[in-house]
N, C-alpha and C positions, 0 to 999 in steps of 0.2 A: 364582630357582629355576624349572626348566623345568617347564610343566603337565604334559608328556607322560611325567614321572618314575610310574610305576604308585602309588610308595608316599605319592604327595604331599608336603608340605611335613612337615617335621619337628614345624613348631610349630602347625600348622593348628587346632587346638581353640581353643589360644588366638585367636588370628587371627580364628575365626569368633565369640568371645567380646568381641572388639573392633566388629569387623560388627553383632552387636547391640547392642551399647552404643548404637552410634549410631543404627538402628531406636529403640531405647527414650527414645531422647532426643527424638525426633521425634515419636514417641507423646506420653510423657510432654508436651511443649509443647501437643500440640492439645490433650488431653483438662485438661489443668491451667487453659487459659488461659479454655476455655467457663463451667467452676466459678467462675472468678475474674472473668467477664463485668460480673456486676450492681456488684461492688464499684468494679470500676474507671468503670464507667459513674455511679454517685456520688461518686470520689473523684475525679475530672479533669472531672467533669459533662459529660461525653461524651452530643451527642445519639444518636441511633437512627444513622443515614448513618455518626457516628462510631465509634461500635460493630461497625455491621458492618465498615469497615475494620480497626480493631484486630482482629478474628475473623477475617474473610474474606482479608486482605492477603496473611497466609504462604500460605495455600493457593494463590492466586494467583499470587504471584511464584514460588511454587514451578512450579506449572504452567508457566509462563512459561520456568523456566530449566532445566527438567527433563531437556527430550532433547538442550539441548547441553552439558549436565553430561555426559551419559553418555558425547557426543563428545569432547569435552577429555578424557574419563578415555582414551575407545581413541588421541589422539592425545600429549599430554602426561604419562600416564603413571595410573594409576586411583591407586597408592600417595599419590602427589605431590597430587592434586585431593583426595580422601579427607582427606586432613591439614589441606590449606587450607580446606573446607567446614566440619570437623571446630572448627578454631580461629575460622575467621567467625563460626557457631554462638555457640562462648561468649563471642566480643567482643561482637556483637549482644544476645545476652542480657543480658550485663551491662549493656550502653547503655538494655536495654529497663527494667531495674532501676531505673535511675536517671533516667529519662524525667521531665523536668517537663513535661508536659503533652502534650495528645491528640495533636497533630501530629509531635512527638518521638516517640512510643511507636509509631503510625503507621511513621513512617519504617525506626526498628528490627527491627519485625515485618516488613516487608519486605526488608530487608537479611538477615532471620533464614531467608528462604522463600528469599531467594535463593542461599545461605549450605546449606541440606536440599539444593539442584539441582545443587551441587557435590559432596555429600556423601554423600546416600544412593543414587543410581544407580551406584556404582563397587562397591559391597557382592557385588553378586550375580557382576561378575564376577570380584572378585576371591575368593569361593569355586570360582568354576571353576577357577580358576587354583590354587589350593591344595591341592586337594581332587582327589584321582581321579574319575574317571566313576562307579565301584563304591561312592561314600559319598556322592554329591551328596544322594542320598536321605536319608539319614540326615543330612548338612548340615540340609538345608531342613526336615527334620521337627522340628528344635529350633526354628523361627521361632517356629509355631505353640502352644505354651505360654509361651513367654517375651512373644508380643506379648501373650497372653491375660491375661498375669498382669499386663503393665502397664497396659492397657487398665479392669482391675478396680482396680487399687489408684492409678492417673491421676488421677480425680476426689475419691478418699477422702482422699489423700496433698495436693493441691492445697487441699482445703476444712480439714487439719487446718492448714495452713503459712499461710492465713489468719488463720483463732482463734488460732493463737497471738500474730498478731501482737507477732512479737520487734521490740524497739525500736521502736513503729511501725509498723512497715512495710508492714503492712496484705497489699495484694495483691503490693505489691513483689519478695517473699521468694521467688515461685513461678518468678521467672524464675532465682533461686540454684540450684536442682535440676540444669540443664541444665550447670552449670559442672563439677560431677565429671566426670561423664560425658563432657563434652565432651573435656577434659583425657585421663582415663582413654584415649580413644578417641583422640587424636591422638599424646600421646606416647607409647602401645603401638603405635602404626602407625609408628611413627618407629622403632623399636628390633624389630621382632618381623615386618612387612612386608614381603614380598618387592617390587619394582615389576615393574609389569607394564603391556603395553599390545598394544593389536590389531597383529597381525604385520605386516598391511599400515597404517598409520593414514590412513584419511581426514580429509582437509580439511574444515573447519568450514566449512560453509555459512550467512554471515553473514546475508544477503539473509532466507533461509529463518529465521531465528532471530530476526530481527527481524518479520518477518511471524505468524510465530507468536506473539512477545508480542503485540505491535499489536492483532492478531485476540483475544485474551481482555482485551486492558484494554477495547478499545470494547466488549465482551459486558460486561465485570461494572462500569465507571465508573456507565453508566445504570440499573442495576438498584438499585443504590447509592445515587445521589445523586438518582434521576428522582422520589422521591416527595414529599420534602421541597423540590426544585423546582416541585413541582406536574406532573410530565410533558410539556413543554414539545418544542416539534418537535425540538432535537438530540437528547433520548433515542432518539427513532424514527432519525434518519437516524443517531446510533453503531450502535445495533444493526444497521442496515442497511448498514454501513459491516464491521463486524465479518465479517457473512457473506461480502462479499464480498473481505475481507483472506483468509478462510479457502479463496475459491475460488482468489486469485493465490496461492498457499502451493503450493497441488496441483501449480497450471501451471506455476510456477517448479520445482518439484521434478520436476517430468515433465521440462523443458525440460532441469533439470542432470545427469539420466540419461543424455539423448540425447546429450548431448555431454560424456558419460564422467565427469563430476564425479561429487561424490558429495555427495547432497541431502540437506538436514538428515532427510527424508522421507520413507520410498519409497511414491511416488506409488501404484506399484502397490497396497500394501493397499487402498487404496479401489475399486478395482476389484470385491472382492468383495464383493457384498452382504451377505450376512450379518458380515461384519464391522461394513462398516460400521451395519446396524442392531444390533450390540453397543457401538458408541459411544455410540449413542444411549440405550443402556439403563445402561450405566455413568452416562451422565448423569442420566439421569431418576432411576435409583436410588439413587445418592450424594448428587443435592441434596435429593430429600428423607427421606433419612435422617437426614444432618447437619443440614439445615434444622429439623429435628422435634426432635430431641435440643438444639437449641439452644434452640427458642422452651419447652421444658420445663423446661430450665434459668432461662430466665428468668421463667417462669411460678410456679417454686417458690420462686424468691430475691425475687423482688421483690413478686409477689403472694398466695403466702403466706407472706411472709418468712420462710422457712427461713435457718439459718447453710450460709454455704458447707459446711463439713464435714457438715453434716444434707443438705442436696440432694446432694452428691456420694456418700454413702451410700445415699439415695435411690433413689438412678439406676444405681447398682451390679448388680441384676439384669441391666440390658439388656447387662453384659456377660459375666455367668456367665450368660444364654442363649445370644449368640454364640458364647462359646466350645462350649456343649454342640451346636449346632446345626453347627457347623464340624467338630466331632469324627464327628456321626453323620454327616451327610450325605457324609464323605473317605474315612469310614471302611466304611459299610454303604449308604447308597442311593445313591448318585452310579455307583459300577460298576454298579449292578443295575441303575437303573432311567433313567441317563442324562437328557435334558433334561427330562424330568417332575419331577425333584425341582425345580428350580428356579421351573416352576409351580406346583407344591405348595407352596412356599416364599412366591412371592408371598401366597397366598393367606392363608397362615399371617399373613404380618405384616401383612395387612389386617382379621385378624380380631382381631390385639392391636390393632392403634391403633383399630380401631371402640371396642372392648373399652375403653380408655384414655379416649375420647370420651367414653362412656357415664358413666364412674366420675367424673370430672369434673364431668361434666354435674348428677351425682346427690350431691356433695358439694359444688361450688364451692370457695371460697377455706378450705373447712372439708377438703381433700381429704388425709388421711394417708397416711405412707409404706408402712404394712402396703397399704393400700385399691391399691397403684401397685406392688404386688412380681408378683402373677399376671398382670397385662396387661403388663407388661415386659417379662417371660420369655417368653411367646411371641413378641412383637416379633424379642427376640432369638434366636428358634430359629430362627426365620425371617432374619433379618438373615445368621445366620451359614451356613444351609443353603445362601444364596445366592452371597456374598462366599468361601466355600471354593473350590465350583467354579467361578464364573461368567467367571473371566480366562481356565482352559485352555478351556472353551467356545466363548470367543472366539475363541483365535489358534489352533481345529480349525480355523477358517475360511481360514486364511493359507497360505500355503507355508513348506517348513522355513527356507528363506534370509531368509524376509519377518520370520520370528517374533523376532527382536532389535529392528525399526524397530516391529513391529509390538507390543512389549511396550513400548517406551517411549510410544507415541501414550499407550498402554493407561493407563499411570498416570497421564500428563500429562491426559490428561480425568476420570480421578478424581479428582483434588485441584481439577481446575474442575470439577467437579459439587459440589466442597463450597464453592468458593466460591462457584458459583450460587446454590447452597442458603440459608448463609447469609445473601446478598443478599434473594433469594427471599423466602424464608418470615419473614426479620426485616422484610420490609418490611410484608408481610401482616399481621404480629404487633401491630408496634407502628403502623401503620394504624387496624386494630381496635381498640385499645385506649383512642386516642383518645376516639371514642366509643363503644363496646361495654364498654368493661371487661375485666381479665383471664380471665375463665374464657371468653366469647365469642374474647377473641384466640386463646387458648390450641386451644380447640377449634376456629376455623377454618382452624387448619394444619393441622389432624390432618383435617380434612375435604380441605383439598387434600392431604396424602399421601394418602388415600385415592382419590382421584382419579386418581393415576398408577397405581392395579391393572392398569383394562384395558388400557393404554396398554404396562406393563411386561408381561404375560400376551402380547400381538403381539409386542410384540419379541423377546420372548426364542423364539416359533413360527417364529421365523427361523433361531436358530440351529444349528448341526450337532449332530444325535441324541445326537453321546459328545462326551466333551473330550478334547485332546489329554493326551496321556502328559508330564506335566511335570518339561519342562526350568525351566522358570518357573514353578516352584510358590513362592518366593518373595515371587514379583510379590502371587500374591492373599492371602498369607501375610499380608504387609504392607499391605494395602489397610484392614484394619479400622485403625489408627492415629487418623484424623484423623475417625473417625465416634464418635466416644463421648466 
């Protein structure tokens, strides 16, 4: 069906009810699998390094395969990719199901991340394609309570599929979720799907694709495995290696401009500053977010042994804040009052996690769920004030032609800000823990989130006054997912 039909596709409600499906699948895997952290790390005796790969892996390989997902959809077809990512999804899940041990479950979770790269980049354009110019708006504003409501019932619904343990199966059962949906969403794309693909299709730029993973494995391997090796000189020269994968990425992508290809990249976005220091802020602000929300999770499972279903109840404010924080700041300050809410925003979520420090600090491993409902909810007004507008923010900085390379970079460093994070802040965690104990662990991430204020407060003084008019409002629609 042609996009340029006024009245769009006949079946397009359904269509975009397949598009979330698969959004909520994605959701649902991150925020299920954090809840399901501590069991698995007793039931496989998974150490700390090994935990954060089970955690950290999808987001990673997702990052990883993210923006040549989005290629393969403009060149082989977004319908076609969409179906295959769709069905990866639930083989992976299932193999993650039935994983005898850490390096198997490992594996799957990355197959699973790479598996999202096919799967959820084809989403947005195939609402363009479906959808008139005159309803994208009304498209995209369904994201926005549908992520919300999985995002809130992700941890509740994951911690209930635990306790129940049917037959067994302990944490097993949370990767079963993923298989309706998955299902649901491949054979209605199969039957209800129009194909569609970029009128002109560029050429996948391998070189470029593989320099881009290369550049985030040596970032997140040492961050990973460097503590438990004791920090030994390859963590220093991966990391050093990483950056400089990231500078031959640019020059090769500048290079396959100049001679008319078409690069995994366009070199150009980095040209502008303020973009690029919104990369930087994407990152800072996604690893420790997730970072924080994890080492909380495992602060309440293992050190005040809460049941999965009590911690993931727990923890449920921080997403009916986001959501309230997403609705006011889309709906009433963001036109008014433009890049200030965002510093506003910082500030807010630094005065819940002080606020979270404190109450911790003040109850220890005696710490209850009422005592962690008000220092949550501000987090999350904050979290969500910021993650509503802060992607159109960004690509104001961009030119109109850039904002499609420039929306994939966008998300491909969110999902590596969560896997930094996890890396991050689990290292810190269970570092401390050793010798400090959990309430010092606990509270010296929440000391380093706090530490990124001033850091997030500059960067975000960089970027442009308003946000762009979103055509990608999607983009940041979807970015809460893998942070709760």
């Amino acid at each position: 069906m042609s996009s340029s039909r006024p009245a769009g596709h006949p079946l397009r409600w359904k269509i975009l009810a397949l598009v979330l499906a698969a959004e909520c699948m994605d959701l649902l895997d991150g925020t299920i699998v954090n809840v399901a952290a501590p069991t698995i790390h007793a039931d496989l005796h998974a150490g700390a390094a090994t935990l954060e790969w089970i955690i950290g892996g999808y987001s990673l390989a997702f990052a990883a395969g993210l923006i040549a997902g989005g290629r393969l959809g403009d060149i082989y077809g977004r319908k076609r990719l969409f179906i295959l990512g769709a069905l990866g999804f639930v083989a992976s899940s299932l193999a993650c199901a039935f994983a005898v041990d850490s390096a198997m479950l490992i594996a799957c979770r990355l197959a699973q991340g790479a598996s999202a790269a096919l799967l959820i980049p084809q989403g947005l354009g195939i609402i363009h394609e479906v959808f008139p110019p005159s309803e994208h708006g009304k498209a995209f504003a369904v994201f926005g309570p549908v992520i919300g409501a999985s995002a809130v019932l992700g941890p509740i619904l994951g911690g209930a599929l635990i306790a129940a343990n049917v037959f067994g199966s302990g944490w097993r059962l949370i990767f079963f979720v993923n298989l309706p949906l998955g299902l649901i969403a491949a054979l209605g794309a199969a039957r209800l799907m129009p194909e569609s693909r970029a009128v002109k299709p560029p050429r996948l730029d391998l070189v470029g694709t593989v320099l881009a993973a290369l550049g985030m494995g040596l970032l997140i391997y040492p961050l990973i495995q460097g503590q438990q090796a004791g920090w030994p000189v390859w963590t220093y020269l991966m990391g050093a290696g990483s950056a400089l994968t990231f500078a031959l990425l640019v020059v090769w992508s500048r290079r396959q401009r100049r001679a008319g290809n078409d690069p995994l990249v366009e070199a150009s976005i980095f040209s502008h500053r303020p973009y690029s220091a919104g990369l930087a802020t994407i990152v800072v602000f996604f690893a420790g977010m997730i970072g924080t929300l994890l080492t909380l999770t495992l602060f309440l499972q293992l050190g005040e042994h809460f049941t999965a279903i009590h911690a993931g109840l727990t923890l449920a404010p921080f997403a009916v804040g986001t959501a309230a924080g997403a609705t006011l700041a889309g709906a009433l300050l963001v036109p008014r009052f433009g890049r200030s809410v965002l510093q506003a925003a910082t500030l807010v979520i630094a005065g819940g996690v002080w606020w979270l420090h404190e109450v911790i600090g003040a109850h220890a491993l005696h710490t209850g769920s009422l005592e962690l409902i008000a220092p949550q909810i501000v987090v999350g007004l904050g979290i969500g004030m910021t993650i509503s507008p802060l992607f159109d923010f960004i690509l104001s900085a961009v030119t109109k032609p850039e904002v499609g390379s420039a929306s994939g970079v966008l998300t491909a460093v969110q999902q590596l800000g969560g896997a930094i994070g996890v890396a991050a802040m689990g290292t810190i965690f269970f570092s401390t823990l050793t010798h400090l104990g959990f309430v010092s662990a606990v509270q010296r991430c929440l000391i380093v989130e706090l530490a990124t204020t001033p850091v997030l407060l500059l960067l975000i003084s960089t970027l442009p006054s308003r946000a762009r008019e979103a055509e990608t409002a999607a983009v940041g629609a979807t970015a809460l997912p893998t942070a709760t």
